[in-house]
N, C-alpha and C positions, 0 to 999 in steps of 0.2 A: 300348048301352042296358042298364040293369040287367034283368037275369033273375028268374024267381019262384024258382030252384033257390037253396040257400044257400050261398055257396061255403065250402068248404073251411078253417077256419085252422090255424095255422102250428102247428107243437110249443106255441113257448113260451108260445102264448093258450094253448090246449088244458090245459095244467097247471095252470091255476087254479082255485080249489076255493073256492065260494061260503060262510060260515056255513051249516050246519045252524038252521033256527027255531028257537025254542024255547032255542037254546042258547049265546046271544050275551051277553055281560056286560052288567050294568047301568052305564053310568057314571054320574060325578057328575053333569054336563050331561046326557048326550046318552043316547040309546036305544041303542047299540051300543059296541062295542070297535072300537077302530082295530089292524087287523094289518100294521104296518109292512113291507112287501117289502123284503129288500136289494138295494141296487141297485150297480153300480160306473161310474166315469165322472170325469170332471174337477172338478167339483164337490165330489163327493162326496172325494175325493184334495185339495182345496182344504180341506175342513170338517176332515180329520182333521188337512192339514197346520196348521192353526190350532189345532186344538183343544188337539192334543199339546202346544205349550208351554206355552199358557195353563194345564192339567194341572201339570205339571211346575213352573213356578214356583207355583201355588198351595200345592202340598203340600211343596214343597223350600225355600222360603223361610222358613218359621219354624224349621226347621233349623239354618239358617245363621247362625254367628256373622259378626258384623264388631264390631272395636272392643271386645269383651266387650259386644255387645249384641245382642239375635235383630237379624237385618237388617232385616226391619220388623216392629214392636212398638208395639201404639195401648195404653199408659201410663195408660187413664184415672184412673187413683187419682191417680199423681203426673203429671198435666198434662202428658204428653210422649210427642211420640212419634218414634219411628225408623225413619227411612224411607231403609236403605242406610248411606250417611255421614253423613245430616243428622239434626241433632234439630232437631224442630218443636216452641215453645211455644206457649202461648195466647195471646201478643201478635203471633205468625204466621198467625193468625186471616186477616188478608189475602190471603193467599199458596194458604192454602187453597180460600177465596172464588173467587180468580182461577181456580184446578185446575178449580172445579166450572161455573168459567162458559163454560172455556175447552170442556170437556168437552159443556156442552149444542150451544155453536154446532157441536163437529167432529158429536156427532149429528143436528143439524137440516142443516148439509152435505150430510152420508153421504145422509140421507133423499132430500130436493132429489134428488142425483145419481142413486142405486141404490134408493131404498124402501130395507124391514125388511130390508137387508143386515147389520145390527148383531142382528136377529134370528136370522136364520139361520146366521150363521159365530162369533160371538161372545157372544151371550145365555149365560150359566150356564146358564139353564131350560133351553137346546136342547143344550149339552155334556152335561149330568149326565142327558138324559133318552137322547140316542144312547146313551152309557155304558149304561144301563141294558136298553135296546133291545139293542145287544149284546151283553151278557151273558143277556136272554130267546133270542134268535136263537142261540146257544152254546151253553146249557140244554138249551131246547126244540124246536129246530131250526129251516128257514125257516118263512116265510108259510104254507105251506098245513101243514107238522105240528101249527105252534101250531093252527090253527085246527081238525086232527083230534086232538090232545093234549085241548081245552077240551069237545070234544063226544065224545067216549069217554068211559067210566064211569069212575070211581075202579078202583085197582090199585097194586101195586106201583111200576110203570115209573113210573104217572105221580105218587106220591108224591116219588119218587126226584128226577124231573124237576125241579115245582114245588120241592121243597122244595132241591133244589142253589141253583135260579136265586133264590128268596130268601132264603137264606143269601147268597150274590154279592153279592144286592141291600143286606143289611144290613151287609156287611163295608166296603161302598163307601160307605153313608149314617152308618155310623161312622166311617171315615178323616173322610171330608169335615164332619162334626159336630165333631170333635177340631180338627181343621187350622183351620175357622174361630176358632174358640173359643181358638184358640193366638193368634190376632194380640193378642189381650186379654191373656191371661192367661200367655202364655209358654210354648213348645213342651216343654221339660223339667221348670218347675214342675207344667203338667197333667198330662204323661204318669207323675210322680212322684206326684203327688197321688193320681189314677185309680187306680193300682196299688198305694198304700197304703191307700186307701179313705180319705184326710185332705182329699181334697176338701171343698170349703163348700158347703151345701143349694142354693143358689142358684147359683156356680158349675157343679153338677151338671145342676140344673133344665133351665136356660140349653144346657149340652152336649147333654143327651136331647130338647131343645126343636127341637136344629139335626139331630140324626141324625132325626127323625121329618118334619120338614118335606123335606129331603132323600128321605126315601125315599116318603114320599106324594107330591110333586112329581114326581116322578122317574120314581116306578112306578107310580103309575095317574093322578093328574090330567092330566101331559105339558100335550096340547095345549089341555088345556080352562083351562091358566092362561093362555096366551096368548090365546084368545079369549075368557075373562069376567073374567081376574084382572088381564093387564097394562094401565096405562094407556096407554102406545106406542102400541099397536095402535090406542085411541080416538083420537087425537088426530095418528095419523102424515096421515093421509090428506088432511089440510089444507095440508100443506107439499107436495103433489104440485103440480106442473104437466104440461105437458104433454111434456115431455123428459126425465119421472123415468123412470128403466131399472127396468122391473118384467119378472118374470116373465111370457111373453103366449103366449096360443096362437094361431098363425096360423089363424084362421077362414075366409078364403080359401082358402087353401091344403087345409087338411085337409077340410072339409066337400063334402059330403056324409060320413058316415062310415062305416063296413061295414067285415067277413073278408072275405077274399081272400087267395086262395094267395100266397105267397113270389113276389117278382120279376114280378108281373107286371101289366099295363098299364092300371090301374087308370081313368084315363080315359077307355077304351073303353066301360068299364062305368059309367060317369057318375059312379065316388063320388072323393072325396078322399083326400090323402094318409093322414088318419088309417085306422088298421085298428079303433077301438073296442076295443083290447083293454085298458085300465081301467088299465095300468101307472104312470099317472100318477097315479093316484088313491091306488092301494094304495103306494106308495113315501115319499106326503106323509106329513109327520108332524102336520099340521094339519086331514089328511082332507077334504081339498078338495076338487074337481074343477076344475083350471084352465081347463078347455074350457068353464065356464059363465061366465067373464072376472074381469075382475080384480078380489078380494075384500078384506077388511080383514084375514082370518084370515090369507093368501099372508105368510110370514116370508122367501119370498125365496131361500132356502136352495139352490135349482137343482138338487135331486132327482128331479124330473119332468123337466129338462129331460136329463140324466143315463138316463134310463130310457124317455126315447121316444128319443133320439138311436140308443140300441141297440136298438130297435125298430126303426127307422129303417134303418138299417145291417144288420140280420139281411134286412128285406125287399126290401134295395137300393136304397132310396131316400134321398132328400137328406134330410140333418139339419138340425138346425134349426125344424119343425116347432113344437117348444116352445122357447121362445129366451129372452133379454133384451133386452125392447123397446120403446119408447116411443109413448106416443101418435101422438107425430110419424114416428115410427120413423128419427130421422134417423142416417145414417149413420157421421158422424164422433164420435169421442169427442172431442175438445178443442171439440167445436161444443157441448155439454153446458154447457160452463164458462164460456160467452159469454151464460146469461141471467142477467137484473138481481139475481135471491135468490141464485143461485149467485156469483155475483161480490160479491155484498153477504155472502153470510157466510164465502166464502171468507177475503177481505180484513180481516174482523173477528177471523177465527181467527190469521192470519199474523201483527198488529198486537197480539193480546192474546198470543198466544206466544210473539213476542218479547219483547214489558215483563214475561214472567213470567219468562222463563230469566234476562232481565237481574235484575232483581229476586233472583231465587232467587242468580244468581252471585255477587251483589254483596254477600249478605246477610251483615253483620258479625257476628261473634261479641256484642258489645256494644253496645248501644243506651243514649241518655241522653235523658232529658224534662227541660227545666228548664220551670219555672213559677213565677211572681212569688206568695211569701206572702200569702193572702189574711186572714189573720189581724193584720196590721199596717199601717200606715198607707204610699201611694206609697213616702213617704222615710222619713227621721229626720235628726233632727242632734244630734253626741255630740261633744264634746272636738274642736269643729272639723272634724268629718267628716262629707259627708254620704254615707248607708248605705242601701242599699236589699237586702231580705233574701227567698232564693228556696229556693224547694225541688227540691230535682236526686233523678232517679230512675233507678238504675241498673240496669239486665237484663242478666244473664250470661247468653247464650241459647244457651251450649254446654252440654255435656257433663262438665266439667271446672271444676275451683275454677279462679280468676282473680284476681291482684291487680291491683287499679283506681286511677289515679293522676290526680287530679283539678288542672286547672289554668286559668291566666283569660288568654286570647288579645285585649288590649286594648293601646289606647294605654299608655305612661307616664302614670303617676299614680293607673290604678283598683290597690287591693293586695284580696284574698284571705284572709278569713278563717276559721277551722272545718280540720275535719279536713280533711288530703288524700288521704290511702291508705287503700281498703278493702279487704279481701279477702271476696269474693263466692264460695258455691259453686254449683255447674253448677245453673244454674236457678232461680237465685235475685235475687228482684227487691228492693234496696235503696234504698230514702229516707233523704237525709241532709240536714240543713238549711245553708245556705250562706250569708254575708255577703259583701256586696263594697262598698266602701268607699273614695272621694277625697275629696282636701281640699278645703275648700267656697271657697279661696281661687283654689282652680286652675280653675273652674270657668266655662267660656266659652259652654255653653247651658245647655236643663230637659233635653235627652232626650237620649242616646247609645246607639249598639250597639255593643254589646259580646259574647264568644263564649267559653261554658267550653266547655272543653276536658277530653276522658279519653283515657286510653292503662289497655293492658290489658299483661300479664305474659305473653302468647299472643305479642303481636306488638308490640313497644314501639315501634316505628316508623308503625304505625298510628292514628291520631291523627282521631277522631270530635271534632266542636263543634256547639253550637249553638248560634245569637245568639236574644239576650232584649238586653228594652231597660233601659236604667240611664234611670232618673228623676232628677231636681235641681229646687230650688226656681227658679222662674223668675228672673232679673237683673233687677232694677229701673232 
């Protein structure tokens, strides 16, 4: 039975240090500051292991040549972009389309399956704001300094402090303002630009546009962009069911909640596993309390679950307390993957990701549009011939000039009139007008298909056609 005496808590409650009134930041949102605890744990060792490459290709890839080109480089001026080996034109338009559809269904999956898993491990907003978080935790040291740093008076120290951690904060919202702004405009043009001061107004504008949203995002909105700026968050909560893996606090379990010493048998004394010591609270980076159930703000990130587990563990008891759980709570994971939305967009994903790789593999260097002259009549008839006149359009959709070798895949009898050989540069889209032409004497229906044909200077054994139909005057 519970006692009126209060028992005793452990060290690591005891160390926590409330704000001082009076002395807590104003946010954009909210009435207070959120002071991040660090915490360590499996998750937490998950988020970094993610984070790090996503890091590292961000800022390393406009670096890199391939081909004399950045590795990936979005060309707006000249229509092109490079992405690795591939240049994508504007008549790739499709392909693109496919990327971004393919992308919605793997995040409305993810959802189905895990919630705001895409929140928590992979969001930029949540990378670039931990970054920032530790470089404050580095600065200013943990949780409870910041929180005696922010209510101590002005001084030296804390000049020193504050103004290291935002210098940190600005070095990292210019890397990252530069890097974006490089996919545009090319990693050594800008960095030769910047540093001659030959930059363009706007170019400029555009870079100081990207370091300043960076570092306001980053360094004080955090969590208030996910809860009033991201749409996700609004609209995630519809694709739940009841087998989506969310963050959950066992309510049974922990409840009643109360201190109590280390290791000991907490159920004599009628309360719950939890001890109330707030660690899941102060660790969120969303400032939640997952003990009051499952919210819209929850990004999923399993930092509470990370910091009660080692609560958990300090007082000898089973982990798990804060978990990944579903409504149903069912046990199996492949049992997940057995309902109707999950299997319906599973399937959608498998089916558009392969017609896209096919697609993407298959994609020719050259592309031809024939289309029948609208400017002259079905047919004609000339010196015993009848003619019907098309216009053929050619896309170089490489990299590289191309000579293009124009030819008519028909029976005996259709001939080919008009140029045949063009030479096309990398990207470049040509019209040329075309006649084709049989004797009116050879002439055994009105309609025929027929297939021009191009070969390119790349690969002359590759051989694109496309049938258009031949017209003739009806036989009487």
């Amino acid at each position: 039975m519970p006692t009126n005496s209060k028992p005793e808590k452990i060290p690591l409650v005891s160390l926590d240090v409330a704000p001082p009134e009076g002395q807590q930041y104003k946010e954009l949102y909210e009435g207070h500051r959120v002071y991040v605890r660090k915490t360590q744990g499996v998750f937490q060792r998950l988020r970094r292991n993610i984070a790090v490459p996503l890091m590292l290709a961000f800022f390393l890839l406009p670096w890199l040549q391939i081909d004399d080109h950045q590795a990936v480089f979005l060309d707006v001026i000249e229509q092109k972009f490079y992405v690795l080996w591939w240049v994508f034109w504007p008549q790739d338009t499709i392909l693109l389309a496919s990327l971004l559809i393919i992308a919605a269904f793997a995040l409305f999956a993810v959802t189905v399956w895990a919630g705001r898993v895409w929140c928590g491990f992979t969001c930029p907003q949540t990378i670039w704001t931990s970054i920032f978080i530790w470089i404050e935790d580095f600065c200013e040291g943990d949780r409870n300094r910041r929180i005696r740093l922010d209510a101590a008076p002005w001084s030296l120290e804390k000049i020193r402090k504050k103004a290291s951690k935002h210098i940190l904060w600005g070095l990292v919202a210019v890397a990252t303002g530069t890097t974006f702004i490089a996919y545009f405009y090319g990693m050594v043009p800008l960095v030769k630009d910047l540093a001659t001061a030959q930059i363009s107004l706007e170019s400029f504008l555009w870079t100081l546009l990207f370091v300043v949203l960076t570092y306001l995002n980053a360094g004080y909105m955090r969590e208030q962009v996910c809860k009033h700026m991201c749409p996700y968050s609004r609209f995630q909560s519809v694709m739940y069911d009841q087998t989506t893996l969310m963050v959950s606090y066992d309510e049974k379990r922990g409840d009643p909640r109360g201190p109590r010493k280390a290791r000991s048998d907490y159920k004599k004394d009628g309360l719950g596993a939890c001890i109330d010591c707030d660690w899941c609270v102060q660790v969120c980076p969303a400032d939640i309390d997952i003990r009051d159930g499952w919210q819209a703000e929850c990004i999923n990130c399993g930092l509470c679950i990370d910091a009660c587990d080692n609560v958990m563990e300090r007082m000898g008891y089973q982990k798990g307390l804060i978990r990944f759980a579903s409504a149903l709570d069912l046990g199996g994971f492949w049992q997940r993957f057995k309902q109707p939305r999950m299997l319906g967009y599973s399937l959608c994903l498998v089916l558009m990701s392969g017609l896209f790789l096919n697609n993407l593999g298959g994609r020719e260097p050259l592309s031809i549009d024939v289309i029948r002259d609208r400017g002259v009549h079905l047919y004609r008839e000339r010196n015993g011939q009848i003619e019907n006149v098309y216009t053929v359009k050619l896309n170089n959709m490489s990299d590289r000039p191309m000579e293009v070798q124009l030819g008519l895949a028909a029976k005996q009898g259709f001939s080919l009139s008009g140029r045949r050989k063009h030479y096309l540069e990398a990207g470049e889209v040509f019209t040329v007008p075309l006649r084709i032409s049989i004797p009116a004497e050879g002439l055994a229906k009105s309609n025929y298909q027929i297939a021009i044909s191009a070969t390119h200077s790349g690969n002359a054994e590759a051989k694109i056609e496309q049938k258009v139909a031949f017209i003739a005057p009806v036989k009487s």
